[in-house]
N, CA, C and O atoms as a GROMACS GRO file, in nm:
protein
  448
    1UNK      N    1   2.401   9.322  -4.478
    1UNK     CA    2   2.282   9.392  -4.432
    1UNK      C    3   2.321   9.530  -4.379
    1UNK      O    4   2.416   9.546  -4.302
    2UNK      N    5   2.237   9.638  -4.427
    2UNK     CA    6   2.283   9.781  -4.378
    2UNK      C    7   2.189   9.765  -4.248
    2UNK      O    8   2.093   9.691  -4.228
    3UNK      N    9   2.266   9.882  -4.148
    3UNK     CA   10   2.278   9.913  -4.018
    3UNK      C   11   2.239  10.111  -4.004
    3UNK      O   12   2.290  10.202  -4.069
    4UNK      N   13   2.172  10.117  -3.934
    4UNK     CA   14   2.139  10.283  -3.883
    4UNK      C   15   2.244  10.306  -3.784
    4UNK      O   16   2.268  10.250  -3.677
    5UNK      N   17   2.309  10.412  -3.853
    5UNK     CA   18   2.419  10.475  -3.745
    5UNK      C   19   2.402  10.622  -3.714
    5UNK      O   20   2.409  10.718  -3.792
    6UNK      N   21   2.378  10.620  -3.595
    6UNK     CA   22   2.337  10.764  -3.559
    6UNK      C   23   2.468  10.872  -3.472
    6UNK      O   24   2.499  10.882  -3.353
    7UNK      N   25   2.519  10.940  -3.598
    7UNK     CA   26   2.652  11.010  -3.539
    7UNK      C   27   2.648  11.149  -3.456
    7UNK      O   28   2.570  11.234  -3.501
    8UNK      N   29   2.715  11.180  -3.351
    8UNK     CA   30   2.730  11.276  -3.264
    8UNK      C   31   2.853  11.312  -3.248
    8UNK      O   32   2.937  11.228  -3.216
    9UNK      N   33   2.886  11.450  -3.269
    9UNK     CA   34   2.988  11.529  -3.224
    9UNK      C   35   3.005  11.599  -3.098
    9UNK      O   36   2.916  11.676  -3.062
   10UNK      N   37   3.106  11.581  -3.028
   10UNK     CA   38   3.096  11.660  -2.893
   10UNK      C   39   3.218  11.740  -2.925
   10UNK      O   40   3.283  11.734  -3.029
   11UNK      N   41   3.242  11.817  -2.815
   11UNK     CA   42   3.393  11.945  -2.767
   11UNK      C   43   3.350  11.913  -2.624
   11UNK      O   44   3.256  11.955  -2.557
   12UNK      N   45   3.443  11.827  -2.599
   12UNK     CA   46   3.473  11.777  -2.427
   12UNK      C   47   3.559  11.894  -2.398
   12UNK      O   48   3.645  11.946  -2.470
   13UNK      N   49   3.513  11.931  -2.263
   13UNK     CA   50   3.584  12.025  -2.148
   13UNK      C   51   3.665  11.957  -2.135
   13UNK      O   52   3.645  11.835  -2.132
   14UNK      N   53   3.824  12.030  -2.117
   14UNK     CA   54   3.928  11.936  -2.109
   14UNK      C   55   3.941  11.877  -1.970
   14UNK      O   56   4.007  11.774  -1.960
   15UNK      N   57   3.901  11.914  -1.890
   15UNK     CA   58   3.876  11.865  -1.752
   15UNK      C   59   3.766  11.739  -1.747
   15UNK      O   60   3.755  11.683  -1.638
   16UNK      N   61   3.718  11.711  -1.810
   16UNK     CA   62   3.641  11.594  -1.816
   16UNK      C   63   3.632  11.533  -1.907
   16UNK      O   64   3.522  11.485  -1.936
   17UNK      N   65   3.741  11.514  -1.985
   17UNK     CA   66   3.749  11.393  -2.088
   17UNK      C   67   3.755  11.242  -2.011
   17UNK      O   68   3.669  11.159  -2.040
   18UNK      N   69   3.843  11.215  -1.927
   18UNK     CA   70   3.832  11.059  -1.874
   18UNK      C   71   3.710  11.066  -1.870
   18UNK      O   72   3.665  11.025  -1.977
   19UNK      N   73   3.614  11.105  -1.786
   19UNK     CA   74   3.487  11.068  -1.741
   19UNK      C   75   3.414  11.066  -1.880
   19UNK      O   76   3.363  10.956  -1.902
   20UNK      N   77   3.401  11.129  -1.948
   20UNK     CA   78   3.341  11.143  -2.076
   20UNK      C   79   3.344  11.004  -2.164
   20UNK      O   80   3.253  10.929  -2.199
   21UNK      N   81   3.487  11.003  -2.184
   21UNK     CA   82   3.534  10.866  -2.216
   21UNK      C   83   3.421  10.749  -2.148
   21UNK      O   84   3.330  10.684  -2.200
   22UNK      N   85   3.457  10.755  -2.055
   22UNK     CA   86   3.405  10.623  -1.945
   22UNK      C   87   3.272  10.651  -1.936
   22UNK      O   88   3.214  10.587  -1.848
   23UNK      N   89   3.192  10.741  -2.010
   23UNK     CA   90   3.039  10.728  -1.994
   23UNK      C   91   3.019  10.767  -2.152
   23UNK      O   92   2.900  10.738  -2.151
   24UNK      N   93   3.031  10.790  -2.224
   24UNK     CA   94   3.011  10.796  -2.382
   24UNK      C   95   3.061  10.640  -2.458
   24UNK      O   96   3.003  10.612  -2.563
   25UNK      N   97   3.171  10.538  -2.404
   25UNK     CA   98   3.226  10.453  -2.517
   25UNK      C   99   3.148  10.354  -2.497
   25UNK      O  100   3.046  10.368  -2.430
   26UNK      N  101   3.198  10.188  -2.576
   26UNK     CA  102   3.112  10.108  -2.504
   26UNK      C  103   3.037  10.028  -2.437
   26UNK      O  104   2.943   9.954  -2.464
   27UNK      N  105   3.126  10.070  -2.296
   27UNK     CA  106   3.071  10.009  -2.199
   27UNK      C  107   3.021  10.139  -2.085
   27UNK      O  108   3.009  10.139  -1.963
   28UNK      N  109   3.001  10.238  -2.184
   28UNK     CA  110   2.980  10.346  -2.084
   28UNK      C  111   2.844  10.307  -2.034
   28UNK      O  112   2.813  10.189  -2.018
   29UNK      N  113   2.720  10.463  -1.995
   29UNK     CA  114   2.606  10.439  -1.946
   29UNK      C  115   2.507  10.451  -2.078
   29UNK      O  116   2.389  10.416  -2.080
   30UNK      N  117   2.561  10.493  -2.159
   30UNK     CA  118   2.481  10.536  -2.265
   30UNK      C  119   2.445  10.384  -2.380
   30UNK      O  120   2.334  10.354  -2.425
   31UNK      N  121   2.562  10.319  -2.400
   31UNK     CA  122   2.555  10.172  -2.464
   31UNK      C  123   2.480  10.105  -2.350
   31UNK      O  124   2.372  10.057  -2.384
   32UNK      N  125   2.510  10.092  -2.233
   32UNK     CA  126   2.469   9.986  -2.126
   32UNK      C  127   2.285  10.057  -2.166
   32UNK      O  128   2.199   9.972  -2.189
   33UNK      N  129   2.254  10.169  -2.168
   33UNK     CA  130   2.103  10.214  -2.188
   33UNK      C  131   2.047  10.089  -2.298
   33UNK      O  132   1.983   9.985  -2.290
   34UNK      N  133   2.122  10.179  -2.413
   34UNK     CA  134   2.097  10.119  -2.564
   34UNK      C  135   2.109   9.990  -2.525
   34UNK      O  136   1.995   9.950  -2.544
   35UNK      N  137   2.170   9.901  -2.483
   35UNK     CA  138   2.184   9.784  -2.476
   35UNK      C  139   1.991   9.719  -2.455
   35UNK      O  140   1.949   9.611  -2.498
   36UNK      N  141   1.935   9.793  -2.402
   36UNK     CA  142   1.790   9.754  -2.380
   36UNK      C  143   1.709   9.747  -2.462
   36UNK      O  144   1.603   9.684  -2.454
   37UNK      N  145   1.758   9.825  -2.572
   37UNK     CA  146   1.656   9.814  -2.681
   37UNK      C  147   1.660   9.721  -2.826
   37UNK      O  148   1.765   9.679  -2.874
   38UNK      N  149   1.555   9.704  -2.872
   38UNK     CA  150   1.544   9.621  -2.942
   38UNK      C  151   1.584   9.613  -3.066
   38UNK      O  152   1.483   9.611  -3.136
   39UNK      N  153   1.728   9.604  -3.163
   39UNK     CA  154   1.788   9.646  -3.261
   39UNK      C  155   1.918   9.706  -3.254
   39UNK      O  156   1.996   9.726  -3.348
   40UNK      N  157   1.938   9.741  -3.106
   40UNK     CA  158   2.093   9.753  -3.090
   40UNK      C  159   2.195   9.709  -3.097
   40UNK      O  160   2.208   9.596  -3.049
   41UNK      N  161   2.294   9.762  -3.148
   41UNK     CA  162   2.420   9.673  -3.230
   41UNK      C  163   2.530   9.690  -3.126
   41UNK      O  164   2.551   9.604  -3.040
   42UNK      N  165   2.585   9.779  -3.133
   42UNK     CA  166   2.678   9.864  -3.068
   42UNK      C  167   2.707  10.030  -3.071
   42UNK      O  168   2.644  10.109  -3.142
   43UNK      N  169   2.837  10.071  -2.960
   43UNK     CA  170   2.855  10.228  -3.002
   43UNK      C  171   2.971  10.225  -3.002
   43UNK      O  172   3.040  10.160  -2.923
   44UNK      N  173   3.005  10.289  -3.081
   44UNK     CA  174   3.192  10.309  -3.106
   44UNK      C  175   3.183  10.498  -3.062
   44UNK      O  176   3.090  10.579  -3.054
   45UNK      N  177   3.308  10.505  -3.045
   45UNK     CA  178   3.410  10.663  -2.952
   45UNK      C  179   3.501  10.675  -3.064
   45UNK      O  180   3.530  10.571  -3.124
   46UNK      N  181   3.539  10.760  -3.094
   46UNK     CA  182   3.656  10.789  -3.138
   46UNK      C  183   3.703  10.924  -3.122
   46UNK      O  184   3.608  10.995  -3.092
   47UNK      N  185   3.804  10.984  -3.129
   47UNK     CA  186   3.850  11.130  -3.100
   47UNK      C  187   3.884  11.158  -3.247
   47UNK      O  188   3.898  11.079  -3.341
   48UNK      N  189   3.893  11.296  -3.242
   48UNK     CA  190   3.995  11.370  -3.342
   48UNK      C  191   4.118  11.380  -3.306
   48UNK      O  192   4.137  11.439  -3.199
   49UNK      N  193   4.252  11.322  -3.390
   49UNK     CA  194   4.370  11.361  -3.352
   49UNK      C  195   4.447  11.476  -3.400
   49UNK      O  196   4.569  11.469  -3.415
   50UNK      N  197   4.389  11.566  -3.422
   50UNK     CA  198   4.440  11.661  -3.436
   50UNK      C  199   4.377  11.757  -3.330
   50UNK      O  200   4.445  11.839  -3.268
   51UNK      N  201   4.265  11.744  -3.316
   51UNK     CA  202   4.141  11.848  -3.247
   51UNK      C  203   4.123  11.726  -3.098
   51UNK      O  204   4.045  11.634  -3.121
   52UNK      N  205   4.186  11.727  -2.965
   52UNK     CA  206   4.180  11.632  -2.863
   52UNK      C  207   4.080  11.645  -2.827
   52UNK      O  208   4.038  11.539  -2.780
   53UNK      N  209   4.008  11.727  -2.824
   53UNK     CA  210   3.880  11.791  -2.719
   53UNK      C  211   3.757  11.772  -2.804
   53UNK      O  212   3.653  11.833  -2.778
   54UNK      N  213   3.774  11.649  -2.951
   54UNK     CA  214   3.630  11.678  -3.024
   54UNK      C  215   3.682  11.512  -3.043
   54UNK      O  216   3.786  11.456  -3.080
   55UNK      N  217   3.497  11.454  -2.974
   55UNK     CA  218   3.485  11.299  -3.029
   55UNK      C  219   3.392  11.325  -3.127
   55UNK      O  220   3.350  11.434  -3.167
   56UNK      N  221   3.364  11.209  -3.162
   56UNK     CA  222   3.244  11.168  -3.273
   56UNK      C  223   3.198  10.987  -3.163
   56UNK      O  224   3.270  10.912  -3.097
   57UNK      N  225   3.075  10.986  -3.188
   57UNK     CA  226   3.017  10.871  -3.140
   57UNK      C  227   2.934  10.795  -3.223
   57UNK      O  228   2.842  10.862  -3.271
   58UNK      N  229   2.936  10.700  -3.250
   58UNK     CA  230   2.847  10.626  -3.351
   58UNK      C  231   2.775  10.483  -3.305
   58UNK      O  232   2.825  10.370  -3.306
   59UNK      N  233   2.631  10.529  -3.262
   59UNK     CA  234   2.564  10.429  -3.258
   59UNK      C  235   2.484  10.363  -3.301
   59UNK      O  236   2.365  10.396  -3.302
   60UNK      N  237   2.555  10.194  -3.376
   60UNK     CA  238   2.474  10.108  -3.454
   60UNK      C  239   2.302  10.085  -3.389
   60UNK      O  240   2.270  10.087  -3.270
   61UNK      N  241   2.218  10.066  -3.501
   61UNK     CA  242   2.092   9.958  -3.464
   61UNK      C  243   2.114   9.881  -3.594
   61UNK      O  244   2.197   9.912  -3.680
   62UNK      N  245   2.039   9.786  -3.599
   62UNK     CA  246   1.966   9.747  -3.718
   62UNK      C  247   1.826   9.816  -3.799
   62UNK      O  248   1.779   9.756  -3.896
   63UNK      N  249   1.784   9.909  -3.763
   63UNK     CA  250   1.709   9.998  -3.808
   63UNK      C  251   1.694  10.126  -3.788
   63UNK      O  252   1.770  10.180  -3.708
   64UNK      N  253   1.609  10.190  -3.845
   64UNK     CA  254   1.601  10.309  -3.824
   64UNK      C  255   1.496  10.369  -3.710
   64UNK      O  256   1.495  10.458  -3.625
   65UNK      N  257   1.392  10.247  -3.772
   65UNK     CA  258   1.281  10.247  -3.692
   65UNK      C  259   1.260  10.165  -3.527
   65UNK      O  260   1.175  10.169  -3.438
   66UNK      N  261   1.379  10.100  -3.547
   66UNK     CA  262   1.398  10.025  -3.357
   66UNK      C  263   1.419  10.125  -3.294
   66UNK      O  264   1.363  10.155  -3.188
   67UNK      N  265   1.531  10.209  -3.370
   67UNK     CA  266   1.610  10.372  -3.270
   67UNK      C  267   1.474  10.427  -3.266
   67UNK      O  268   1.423  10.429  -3.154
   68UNK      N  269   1.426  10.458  -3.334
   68UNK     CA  270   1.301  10.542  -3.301
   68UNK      C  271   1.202  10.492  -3.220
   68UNK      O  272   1.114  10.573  -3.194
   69UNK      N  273   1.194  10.418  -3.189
   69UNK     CA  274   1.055  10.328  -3.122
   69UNK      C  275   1.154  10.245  -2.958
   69UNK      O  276   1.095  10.174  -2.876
   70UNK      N  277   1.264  10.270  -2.953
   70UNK     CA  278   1.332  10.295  -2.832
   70UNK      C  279   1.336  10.437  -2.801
   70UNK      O  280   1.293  10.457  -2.688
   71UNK      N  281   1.370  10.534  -2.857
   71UNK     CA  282   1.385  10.646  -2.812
   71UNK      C  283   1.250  10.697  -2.758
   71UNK      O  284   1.267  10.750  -2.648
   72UNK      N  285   1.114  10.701  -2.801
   72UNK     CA  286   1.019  10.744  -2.790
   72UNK      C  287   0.953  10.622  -2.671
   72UNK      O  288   0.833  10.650  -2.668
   73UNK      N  289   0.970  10.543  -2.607
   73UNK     CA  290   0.938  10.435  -2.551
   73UNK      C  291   1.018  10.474  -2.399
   73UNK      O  292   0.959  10.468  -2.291
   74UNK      N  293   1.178  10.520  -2.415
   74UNK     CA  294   1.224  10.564  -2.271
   74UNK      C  295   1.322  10.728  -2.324
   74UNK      O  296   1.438  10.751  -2.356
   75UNK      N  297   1.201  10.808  -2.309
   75UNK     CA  298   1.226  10.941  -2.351
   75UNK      C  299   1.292  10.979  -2.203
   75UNK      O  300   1.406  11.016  -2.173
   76UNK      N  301   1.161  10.950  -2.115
   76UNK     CA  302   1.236  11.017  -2.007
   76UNK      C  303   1.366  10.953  -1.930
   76UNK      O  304   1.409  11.015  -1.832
   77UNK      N  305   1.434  10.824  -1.971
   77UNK     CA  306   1.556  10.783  -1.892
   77UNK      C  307   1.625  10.856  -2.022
   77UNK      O  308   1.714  10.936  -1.990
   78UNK      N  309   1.610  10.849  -2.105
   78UNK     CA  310   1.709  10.927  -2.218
   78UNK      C  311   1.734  11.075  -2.206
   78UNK      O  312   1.846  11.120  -2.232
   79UNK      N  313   1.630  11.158  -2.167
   79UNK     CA  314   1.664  11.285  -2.078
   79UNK      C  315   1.708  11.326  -1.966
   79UNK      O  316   1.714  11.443  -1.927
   80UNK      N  317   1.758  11.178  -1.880
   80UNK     CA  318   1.770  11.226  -1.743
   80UNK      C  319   1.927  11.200  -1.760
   80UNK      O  320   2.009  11.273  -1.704
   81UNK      N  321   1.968  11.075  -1.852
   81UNK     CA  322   2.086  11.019  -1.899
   81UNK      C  323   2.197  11.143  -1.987
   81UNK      O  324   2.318  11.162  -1.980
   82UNK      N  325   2.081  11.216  -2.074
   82UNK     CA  326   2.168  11.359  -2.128
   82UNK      C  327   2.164  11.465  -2.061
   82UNK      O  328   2.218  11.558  -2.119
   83UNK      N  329   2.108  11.498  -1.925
   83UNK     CA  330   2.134  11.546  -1.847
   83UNK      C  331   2.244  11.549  -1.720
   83UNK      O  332   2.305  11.625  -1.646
   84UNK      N  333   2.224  11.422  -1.747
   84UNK     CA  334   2.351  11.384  -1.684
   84UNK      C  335   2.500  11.414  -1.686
   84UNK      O  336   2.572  11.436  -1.589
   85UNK      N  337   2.533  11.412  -1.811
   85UNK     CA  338   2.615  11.428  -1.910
   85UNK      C  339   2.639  11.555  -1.974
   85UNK      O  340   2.711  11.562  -2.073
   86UNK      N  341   2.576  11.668  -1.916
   86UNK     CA  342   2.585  11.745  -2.049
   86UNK      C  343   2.697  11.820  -1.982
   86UNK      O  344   2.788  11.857  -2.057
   87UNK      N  345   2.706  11.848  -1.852
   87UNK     CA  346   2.824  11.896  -1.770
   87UNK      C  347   2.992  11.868  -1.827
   87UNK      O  348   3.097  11.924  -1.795
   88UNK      N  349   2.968  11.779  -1.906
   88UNK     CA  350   3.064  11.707  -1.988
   88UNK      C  351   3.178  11.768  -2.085
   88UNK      O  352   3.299  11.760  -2.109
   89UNK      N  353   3.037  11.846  -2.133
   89UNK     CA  354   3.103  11.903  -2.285
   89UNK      C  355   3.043  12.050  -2.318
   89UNK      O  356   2.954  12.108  -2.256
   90UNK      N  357   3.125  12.100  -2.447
   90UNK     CA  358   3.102  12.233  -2.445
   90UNK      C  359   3.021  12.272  -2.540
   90UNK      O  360   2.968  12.383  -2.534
   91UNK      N  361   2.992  12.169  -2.666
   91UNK     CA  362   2.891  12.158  -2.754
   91UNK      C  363   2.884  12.002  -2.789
   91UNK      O  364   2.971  11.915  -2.785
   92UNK      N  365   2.743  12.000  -2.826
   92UNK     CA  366   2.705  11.885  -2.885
   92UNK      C  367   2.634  11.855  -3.024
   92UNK      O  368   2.517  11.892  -3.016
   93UNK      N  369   2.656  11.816  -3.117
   93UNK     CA  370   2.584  11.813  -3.216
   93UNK      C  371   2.508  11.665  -3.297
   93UNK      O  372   2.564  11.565  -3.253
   94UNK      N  373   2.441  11.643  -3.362
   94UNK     CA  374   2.405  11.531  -3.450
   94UNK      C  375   2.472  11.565  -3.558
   94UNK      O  376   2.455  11.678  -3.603
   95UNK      N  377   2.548  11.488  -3.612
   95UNK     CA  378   2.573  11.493  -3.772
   95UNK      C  379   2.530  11.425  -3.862
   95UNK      O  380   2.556  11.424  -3.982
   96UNK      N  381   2.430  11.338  -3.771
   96UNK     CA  382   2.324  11.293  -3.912
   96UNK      C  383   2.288  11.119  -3.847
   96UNK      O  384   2.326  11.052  -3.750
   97UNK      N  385   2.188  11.098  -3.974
   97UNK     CA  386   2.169  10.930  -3.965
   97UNK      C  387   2.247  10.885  -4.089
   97UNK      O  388   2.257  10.955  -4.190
   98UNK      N  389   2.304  10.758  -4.073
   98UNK     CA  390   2.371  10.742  -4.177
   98UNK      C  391   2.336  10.580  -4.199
   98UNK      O  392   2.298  10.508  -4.106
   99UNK      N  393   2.352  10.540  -4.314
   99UNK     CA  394   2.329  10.347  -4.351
   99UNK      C  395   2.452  10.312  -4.317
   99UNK      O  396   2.535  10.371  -4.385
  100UNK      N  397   2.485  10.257  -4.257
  100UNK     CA  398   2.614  10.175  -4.257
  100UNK      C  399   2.622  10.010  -4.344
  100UNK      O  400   2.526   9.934  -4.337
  101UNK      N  401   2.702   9.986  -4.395
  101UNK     CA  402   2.734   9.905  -4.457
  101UNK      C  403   2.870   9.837  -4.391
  101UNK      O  404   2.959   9.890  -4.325
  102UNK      N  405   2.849   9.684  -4.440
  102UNK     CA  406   2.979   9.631  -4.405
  102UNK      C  407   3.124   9.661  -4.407
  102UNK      O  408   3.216   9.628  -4.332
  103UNK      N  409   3.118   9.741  -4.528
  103UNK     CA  410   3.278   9.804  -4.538
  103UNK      C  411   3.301   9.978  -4.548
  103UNK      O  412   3.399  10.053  -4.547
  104UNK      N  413   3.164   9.993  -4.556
  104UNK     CA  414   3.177  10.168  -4.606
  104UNK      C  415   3.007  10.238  -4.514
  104UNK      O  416   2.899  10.182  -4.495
  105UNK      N  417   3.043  10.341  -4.488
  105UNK     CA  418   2.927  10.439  -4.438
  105UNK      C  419   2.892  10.512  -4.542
  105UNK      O  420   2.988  10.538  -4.615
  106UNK      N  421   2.763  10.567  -4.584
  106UNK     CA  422   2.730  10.675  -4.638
  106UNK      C  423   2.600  10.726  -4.643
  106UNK      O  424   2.494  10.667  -4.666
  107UNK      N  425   2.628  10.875  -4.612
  107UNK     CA  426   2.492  10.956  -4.589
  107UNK      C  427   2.400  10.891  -4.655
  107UNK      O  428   2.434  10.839  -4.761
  108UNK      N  429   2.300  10.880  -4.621
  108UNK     CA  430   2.143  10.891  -4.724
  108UNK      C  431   2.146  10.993  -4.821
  108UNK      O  432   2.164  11.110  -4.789
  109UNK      N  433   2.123  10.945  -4.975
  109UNK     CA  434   2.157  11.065  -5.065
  109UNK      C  435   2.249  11.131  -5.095
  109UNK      O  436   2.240  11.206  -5.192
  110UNK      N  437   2.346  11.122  -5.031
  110UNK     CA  438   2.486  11.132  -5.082
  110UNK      C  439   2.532  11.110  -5.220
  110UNK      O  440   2.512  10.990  -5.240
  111UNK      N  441   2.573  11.153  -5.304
  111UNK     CA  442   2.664  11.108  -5.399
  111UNK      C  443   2.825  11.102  -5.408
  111UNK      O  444   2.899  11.200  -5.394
  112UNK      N  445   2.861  10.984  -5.431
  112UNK     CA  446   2.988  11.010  -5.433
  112UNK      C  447   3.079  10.966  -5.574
  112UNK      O  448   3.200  10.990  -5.580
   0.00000   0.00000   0.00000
């Protein structure tokens, strides 16, 4: 069964990577949020090892439409939560929604 994975890039201030760590992975505040909603899987962290100061974050649902109908349901703890956080890092980006599959990820529309 495919899975909605919604990926984010950060550039952590090097002064606040532990904390970053400990509130982005997942048992940070951001999974413990997601944990409330209805279709949530998990969130995985990972860094760049070449680039220390740039994660990627990827958080499972089972749909596309649970993420959306959580997000729009607690907009405002989800703004007070990236506010929280933004002290964190030096950019942030989405790099997309993606299907996840059991053994492989790939964009929507992608060809490969």
């Amino acid at each position: 069964m495919a899975q909605h994975v919604i990926v984010w890039e950060f550039g952590v201030k090097p002064a606040t990577e532990a904390e970053f760590v400990e509130k982005y992975g997942p048992e940070g505040i951001w999974a413990k949020f997601f944990r409330g909603g209805q279709g949530y899987v998990r969130t995985e962290l990972v860094r760049d090892v070449a680039d220390r100061g740039r994660f990627l974050t990827l958080d499972y649902w089972r749909s596309e439409e649970e993420f959306k109908s959580f997000r729009e349901q607690n907009q405002a703890e989800y703004k007070k939560i990236d506010e929280q956080c933004e002290q964190l890092t030096e950019a942030e980006t989405c790099l997309g929604s993606l299907l996840g599959q059991t053994d492989r990820a790939e964009i929507l529309g992608a060809k490969s």
